[in-house]
N, C-alpha and C positions, 0 to 999 in steps of 0.2 A: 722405181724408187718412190714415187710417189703415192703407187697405189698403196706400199707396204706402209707408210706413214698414216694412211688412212684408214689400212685396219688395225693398227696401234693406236691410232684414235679412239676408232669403233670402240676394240677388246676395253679401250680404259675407260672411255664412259659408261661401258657395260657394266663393269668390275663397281662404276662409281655408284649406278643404278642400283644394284643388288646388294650394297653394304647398307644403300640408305635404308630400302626396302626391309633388308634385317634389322635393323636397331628399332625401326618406329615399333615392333612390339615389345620390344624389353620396354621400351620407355611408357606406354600405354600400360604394362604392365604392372607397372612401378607405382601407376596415376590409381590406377584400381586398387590395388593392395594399399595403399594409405589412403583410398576413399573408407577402406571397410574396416583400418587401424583406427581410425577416428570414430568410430559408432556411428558411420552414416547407414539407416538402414531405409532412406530415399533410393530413385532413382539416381543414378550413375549420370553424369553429363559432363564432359569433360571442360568445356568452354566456362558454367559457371564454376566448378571446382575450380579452374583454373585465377579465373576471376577473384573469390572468395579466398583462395590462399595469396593472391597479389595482396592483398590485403593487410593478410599475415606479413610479408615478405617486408611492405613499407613500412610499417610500425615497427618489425625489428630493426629496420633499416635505420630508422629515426633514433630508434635506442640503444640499441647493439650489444641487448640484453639477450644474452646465450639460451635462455629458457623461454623467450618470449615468443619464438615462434611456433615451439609447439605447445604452448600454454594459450596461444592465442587460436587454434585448428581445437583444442580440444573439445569433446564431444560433438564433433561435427559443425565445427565452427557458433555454437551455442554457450560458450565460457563465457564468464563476465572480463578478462581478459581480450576477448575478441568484442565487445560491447564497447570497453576502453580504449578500443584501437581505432572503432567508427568514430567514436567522440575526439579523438586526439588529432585523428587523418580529416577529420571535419567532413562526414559524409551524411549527414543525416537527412542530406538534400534527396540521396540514395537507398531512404531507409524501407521504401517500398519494394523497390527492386530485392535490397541486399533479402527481405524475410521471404519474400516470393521463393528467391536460389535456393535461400537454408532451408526452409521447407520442402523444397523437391529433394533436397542432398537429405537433411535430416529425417524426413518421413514423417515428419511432429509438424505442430504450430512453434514458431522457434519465441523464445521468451526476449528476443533482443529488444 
């Protein structure tokens, strides 16, 4: 009895392994395809993309303006809407870092 419980263990941490295993590409997927909807035509980095749309994510957060967060990602995080967002979110402590990311994501010097 007990061994059969332990390969009903096994089978479903197995089953649980191989659902994670499949989903992490849809969702990487997803992170790519609106890296390249944006007109980033930098290198790919998922960590600052990630970072850089946190960004976007708090400002709409704060406003909960329907349009605001892809008004604030537009042209590769380079909109004077994502400029307002640094200034609003109070980050310009960050303002090295943040041209550093958009310039690798962007492929430009970013005019923030």
């Amino acid at each position: 009895m007990q061994q059969q419980v332990r390969v009903l263990a096994g089978v479903m941490i197995a089953c649980s392994l191989v659902t994670c295993l499949l989903a992490v590409p849809a969702t990487l997927s997803r992170q790519k395809r609106s890296f390249y909807d944006l007109q980033c035509k930098g290198v790919y980095d998922k960590s600052i993309f990630a970072r850089l749309d946190l960004i976007c994510d708090d400002c709409y957060n704060l406003f909960r303006e329907p349009q605001l967060h892809q008004l604030c990602r537009k042209n590769c995080f380079t909109s004077d809407y994502f400029k307002g967002c640094l200034d609003v979110l109070l980050l310009q402590d960050e303002m090295e870092n943040i041209q550093t990311w958009i310039k690798q994501l962007h492929g430009a010097e970013p005019e923030v």
